[in-house]
NUDO-241135 format. One record per atom (N, C-alpha, C): atom name; x, y, z; chain. Coordinates in Angstrom, 1 decimal, decimal comma. Example, Ala and Ser with C-alpha at 12.3 -4.5 7.8 and 13.67 -1.06 7.14 Angstrom:
<pt atom="N" px="13,2" py="-5,7" pz="7,8" kette="A"/>
<pt atom="CA" px="12,3" py="-4,5" pz="7,8" kette="A"/>
<pt atom="C" px="13,2" py="-3,3" pz="7,8" kette="A"/>
<pt atom="N" px="12,8" py="-2,2" pz="7,1" kette="A"/>
<pt atom="CA" px="13,7" py="-1,1" pz="7,1" kette="A"/>
<pt atom="C" px="12,9" py="0,0" pz="7,9" kette="A"/>
END
This chain:
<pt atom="N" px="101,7" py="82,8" pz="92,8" kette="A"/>
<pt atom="CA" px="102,4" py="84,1" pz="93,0" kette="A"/>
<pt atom="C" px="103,3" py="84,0" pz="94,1" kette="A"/>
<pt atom="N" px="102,9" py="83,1" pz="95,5" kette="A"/>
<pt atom="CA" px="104,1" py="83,0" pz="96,6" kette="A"/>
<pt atom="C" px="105,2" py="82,4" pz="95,8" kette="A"/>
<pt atom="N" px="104,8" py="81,4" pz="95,2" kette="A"/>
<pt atom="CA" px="106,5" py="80,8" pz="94,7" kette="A"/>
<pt atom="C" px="106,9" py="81,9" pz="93,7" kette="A"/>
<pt atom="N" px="106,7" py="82,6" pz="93,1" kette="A"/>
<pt atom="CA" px="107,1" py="83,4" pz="91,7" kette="A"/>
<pt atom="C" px="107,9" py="84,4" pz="92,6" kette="A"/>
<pt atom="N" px="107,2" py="85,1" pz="93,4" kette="A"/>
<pt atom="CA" px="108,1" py="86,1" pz="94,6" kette="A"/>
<pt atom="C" px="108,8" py="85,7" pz="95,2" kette="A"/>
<pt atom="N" px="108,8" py="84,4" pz="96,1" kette="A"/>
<pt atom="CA" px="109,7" py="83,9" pz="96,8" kette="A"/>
<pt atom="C" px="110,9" py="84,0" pz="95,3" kette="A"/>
<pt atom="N" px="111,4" py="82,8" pz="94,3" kette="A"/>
<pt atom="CA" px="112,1" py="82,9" pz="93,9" kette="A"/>
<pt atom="C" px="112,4" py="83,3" pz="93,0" kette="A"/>
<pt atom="N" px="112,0" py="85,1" pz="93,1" kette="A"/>
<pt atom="CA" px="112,4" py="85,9" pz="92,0" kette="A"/>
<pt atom="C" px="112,2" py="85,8" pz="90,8" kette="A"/>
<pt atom="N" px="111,3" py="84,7" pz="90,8" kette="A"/>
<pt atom="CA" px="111,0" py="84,7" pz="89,2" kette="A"/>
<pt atom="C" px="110,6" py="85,7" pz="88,0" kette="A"/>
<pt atom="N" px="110,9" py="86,5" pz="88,3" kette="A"/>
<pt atom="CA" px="110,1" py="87,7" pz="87,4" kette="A"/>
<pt atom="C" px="109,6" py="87,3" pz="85,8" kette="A"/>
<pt atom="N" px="110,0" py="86,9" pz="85,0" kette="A"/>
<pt atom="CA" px="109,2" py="87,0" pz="83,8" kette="A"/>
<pt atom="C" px="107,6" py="86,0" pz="84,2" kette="A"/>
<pt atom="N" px="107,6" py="85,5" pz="85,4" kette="A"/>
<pt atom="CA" px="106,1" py="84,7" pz="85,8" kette="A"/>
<pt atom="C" px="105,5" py="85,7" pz="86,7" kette="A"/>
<pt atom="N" px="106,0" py="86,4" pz="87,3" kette="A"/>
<pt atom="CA" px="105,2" py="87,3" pz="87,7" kette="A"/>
<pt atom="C" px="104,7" py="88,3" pz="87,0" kette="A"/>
<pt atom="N" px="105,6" py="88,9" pz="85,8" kette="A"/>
<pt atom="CA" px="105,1" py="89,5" pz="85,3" kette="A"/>
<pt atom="C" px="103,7" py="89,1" pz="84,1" kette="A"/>
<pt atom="N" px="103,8" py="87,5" pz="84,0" kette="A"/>
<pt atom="CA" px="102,8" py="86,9" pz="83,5" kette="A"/>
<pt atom="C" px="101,6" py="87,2" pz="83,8" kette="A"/>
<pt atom="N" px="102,1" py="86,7" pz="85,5" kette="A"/>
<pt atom="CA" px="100,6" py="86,4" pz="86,3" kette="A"/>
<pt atom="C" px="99,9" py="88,2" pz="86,4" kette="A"/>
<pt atom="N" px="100,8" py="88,9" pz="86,5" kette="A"/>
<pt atom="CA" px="100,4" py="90,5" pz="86,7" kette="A"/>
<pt atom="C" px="99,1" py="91,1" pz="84,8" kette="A"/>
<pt atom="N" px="100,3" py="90,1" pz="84,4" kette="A"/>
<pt atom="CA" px="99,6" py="90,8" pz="83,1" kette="A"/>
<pt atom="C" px="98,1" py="90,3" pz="83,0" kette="A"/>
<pt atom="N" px="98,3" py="88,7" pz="83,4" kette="A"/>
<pt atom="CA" px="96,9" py="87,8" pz="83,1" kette="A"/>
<pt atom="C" px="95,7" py="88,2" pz="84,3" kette="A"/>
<pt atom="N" px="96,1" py="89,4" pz="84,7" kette="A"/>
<pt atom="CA" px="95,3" py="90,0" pz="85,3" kette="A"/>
<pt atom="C" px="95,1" py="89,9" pz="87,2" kette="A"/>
<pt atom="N" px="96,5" py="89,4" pz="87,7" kette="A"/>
<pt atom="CA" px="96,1" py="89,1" pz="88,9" kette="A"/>
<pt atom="C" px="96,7" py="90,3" pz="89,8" kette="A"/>
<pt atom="N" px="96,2" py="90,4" pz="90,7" kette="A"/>
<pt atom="CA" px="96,3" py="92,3" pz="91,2" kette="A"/>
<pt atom="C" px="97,7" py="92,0" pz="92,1" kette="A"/>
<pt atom="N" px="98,6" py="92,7" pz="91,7" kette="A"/>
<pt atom="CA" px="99,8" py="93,0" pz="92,7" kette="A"/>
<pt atom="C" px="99,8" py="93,2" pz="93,9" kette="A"/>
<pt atom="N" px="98,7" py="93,4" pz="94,3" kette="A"/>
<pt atom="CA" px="98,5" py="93,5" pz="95,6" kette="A"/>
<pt atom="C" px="97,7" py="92,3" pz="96,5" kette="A"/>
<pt atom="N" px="97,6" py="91,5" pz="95,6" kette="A"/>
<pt atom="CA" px="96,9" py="90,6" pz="96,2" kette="A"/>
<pt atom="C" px="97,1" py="89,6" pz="97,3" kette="A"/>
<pt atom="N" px="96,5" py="89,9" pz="98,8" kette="A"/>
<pt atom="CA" px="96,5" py="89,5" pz="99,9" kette="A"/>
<pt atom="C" px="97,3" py="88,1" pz="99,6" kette="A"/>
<pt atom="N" px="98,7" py="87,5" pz="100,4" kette="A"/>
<pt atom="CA" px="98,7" py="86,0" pz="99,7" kette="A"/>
<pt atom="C" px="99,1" py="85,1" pz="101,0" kette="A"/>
<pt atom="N" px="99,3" py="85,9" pz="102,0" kette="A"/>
<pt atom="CA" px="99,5" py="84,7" pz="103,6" kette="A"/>
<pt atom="C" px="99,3" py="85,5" pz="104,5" kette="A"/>
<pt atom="N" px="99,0" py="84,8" pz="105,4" kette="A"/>
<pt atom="CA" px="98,9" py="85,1" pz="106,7" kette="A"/>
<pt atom="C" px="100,0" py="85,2" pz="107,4" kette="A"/>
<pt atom="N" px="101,0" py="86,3" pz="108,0" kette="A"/>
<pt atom="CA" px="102,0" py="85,8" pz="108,7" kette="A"/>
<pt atom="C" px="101,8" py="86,5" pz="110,5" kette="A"/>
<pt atom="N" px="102,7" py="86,2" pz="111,3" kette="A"/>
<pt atom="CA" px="102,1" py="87,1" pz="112,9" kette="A"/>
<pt atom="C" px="102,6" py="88,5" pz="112,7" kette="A"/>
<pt atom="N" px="103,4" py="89,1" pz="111,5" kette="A"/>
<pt atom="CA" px="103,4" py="90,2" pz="111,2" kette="A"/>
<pt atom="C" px="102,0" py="91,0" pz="110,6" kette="A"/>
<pt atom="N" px="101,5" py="89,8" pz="110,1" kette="A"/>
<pt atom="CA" px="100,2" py="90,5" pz="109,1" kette="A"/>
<pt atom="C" px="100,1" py="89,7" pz="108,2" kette="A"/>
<pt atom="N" px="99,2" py="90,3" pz="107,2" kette="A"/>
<pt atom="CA" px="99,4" py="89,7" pz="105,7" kette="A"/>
<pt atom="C" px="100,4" py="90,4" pz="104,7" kette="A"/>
<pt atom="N" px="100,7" py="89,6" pz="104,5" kette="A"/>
<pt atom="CA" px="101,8" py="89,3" pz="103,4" kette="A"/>
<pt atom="C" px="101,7" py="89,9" pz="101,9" kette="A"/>
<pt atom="N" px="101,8" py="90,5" pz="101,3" kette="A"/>
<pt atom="CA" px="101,5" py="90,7" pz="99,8" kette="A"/>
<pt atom="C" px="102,6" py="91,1" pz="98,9" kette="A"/>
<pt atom="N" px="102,2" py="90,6" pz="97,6" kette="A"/>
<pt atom="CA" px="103,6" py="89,8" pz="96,9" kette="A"/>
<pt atom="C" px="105,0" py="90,9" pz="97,1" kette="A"/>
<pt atom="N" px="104,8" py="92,1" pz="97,3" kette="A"/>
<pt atom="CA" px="106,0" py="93,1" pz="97,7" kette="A"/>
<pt atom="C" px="106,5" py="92,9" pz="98,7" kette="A"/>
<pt atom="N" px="105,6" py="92,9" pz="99,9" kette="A"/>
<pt atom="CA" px="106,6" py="92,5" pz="101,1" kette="A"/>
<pt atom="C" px="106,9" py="91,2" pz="100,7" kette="A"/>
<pt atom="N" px="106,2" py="89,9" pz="100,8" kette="A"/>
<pt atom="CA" px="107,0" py="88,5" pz="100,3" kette="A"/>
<pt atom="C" px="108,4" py="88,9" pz="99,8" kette="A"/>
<pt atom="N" px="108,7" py="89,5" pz="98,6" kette="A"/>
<pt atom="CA" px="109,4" py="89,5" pz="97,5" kette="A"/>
<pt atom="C" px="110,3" py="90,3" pz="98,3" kette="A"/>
<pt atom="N" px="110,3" py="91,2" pz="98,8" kette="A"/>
<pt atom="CA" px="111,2" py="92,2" pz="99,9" kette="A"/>
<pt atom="C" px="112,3" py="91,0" pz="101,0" kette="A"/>
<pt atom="N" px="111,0" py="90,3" pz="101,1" kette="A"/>
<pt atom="CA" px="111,7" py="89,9" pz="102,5" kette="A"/>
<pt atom="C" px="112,4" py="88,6" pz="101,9" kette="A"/>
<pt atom="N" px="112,6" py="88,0" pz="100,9" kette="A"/>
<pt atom="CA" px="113,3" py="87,4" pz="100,3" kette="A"/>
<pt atom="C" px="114,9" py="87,9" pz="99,1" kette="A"/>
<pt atom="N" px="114,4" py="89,0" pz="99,3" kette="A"/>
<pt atom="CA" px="115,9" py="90,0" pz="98,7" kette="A"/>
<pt atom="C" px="115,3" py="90,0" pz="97,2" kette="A"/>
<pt atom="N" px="114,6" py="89,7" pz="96,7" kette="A"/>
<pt atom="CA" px="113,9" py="89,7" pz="95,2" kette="A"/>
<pt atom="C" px="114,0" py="91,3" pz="94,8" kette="A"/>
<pt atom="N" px="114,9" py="92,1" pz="94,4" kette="A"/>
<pt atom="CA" px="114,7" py="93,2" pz="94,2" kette="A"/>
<pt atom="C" px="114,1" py="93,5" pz="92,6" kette="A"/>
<pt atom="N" px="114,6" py="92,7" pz="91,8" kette="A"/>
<pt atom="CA" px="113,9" py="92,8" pz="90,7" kette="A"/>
<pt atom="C" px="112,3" py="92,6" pz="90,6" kette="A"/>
<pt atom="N" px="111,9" py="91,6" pz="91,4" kette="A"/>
<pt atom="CA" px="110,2" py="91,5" pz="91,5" kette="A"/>
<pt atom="C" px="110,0" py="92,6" pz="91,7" kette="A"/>
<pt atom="N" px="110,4" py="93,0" pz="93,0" kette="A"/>
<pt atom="CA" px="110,0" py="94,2" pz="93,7" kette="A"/>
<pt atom="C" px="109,6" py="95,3" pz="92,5" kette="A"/>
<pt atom="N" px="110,8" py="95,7" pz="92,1" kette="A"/>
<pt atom="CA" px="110,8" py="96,7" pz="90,6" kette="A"/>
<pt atom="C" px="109,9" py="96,3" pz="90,2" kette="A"/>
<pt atom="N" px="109,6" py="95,3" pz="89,5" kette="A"/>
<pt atom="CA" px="108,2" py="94,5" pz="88,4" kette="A"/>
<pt atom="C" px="106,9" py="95,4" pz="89,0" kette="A"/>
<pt atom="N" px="106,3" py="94,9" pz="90,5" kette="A"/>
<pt atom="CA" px="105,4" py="95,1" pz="91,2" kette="A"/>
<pt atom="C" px="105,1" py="96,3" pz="91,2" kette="A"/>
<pt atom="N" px="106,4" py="97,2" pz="91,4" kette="A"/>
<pt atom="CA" px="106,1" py="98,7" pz="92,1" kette="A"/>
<pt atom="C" px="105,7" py="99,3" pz="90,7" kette="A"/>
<pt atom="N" px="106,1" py="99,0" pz="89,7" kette="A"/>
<pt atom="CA" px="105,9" py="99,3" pz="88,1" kette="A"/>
<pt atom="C" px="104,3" py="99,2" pz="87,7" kette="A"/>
<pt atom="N" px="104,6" py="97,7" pz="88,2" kette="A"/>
<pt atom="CA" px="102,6" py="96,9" pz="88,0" kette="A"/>
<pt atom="C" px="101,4" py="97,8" pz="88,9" kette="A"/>
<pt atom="N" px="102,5" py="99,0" pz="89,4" kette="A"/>
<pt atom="CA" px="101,1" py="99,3" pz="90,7" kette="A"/>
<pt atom="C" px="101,0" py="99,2" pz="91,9" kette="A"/>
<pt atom="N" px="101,7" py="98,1" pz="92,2" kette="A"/>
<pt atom="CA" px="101,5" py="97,5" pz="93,4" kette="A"/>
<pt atom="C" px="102,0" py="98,9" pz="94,8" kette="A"/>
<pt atom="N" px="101,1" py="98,5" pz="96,1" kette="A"/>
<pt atom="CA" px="101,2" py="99,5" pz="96,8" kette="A"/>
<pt atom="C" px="102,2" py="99,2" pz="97,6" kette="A"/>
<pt atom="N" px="103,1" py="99,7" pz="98,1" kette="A"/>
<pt atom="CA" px="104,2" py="100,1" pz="98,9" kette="A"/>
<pt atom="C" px="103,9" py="99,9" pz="100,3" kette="A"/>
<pt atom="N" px="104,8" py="98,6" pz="100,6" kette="A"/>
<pt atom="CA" px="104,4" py="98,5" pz="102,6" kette="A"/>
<pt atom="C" px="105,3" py="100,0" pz="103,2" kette="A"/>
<pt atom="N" px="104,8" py="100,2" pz="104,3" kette="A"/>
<pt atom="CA" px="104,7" py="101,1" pz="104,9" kette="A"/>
<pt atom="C" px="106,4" py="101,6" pz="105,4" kette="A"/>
<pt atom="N" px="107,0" py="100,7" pz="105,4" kette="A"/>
<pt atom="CA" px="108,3" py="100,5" pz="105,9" kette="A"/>
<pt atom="C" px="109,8" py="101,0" pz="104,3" kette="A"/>
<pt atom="N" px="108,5" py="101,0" pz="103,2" kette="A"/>
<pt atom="CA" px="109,0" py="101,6" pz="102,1" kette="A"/>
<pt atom="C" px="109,1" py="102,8" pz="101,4" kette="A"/>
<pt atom="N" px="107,9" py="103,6" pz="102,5" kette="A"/>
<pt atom="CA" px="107,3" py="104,7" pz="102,3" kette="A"/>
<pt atom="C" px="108,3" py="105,7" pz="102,3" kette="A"/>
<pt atom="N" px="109,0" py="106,6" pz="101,8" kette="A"/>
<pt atom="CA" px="109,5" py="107,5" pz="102,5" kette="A"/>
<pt atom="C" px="108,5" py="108,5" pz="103,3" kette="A"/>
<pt atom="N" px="109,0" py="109,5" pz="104,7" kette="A"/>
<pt atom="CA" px="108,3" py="110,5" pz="105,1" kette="A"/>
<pt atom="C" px="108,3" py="111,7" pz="104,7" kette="A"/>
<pt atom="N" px="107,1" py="112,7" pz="104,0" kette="A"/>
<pt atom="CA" px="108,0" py="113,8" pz="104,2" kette="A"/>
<pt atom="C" px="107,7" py="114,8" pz="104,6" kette="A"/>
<pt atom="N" px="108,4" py="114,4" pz="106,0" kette="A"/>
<pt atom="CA" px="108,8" py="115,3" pz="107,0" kette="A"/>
<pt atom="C" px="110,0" py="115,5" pz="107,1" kette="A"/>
END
């Protein structure tokens, strides 16, 4: 899943998502935190994964959230 997000692979992610593996699934350690395939895929410019993920489920880092306030 790191490589499929790093290089935007989307029809493999969307594989891996379907074959059951959770969109959210913890995948590195970084000194920001852990990593999970949305932020990965963010912070690589992968906008289409991103789309794939947020579709699949996947939960939204915090910095994606809108407020509403």
């Amino acid at each position: 899943m790191i490589k499929a997000c790093q290089g935007g692979h989307k029809e493999l992610v969307r594989c891996l998502v379907s074959a059951g593996i959770s969109p959210d699934l913890p995948l590195t350690v970084a000194p920001e935190g852990v990593l999970s395939p949305i932020s990965l895929a963010l912070s690589y410019g992968k906008l289409e994964v991103v789309q794939l993920l947020c579709e699949a489920g996947a939960r939204k880092p915090a910095h994606m959230v809108r407020s509403s306030l």
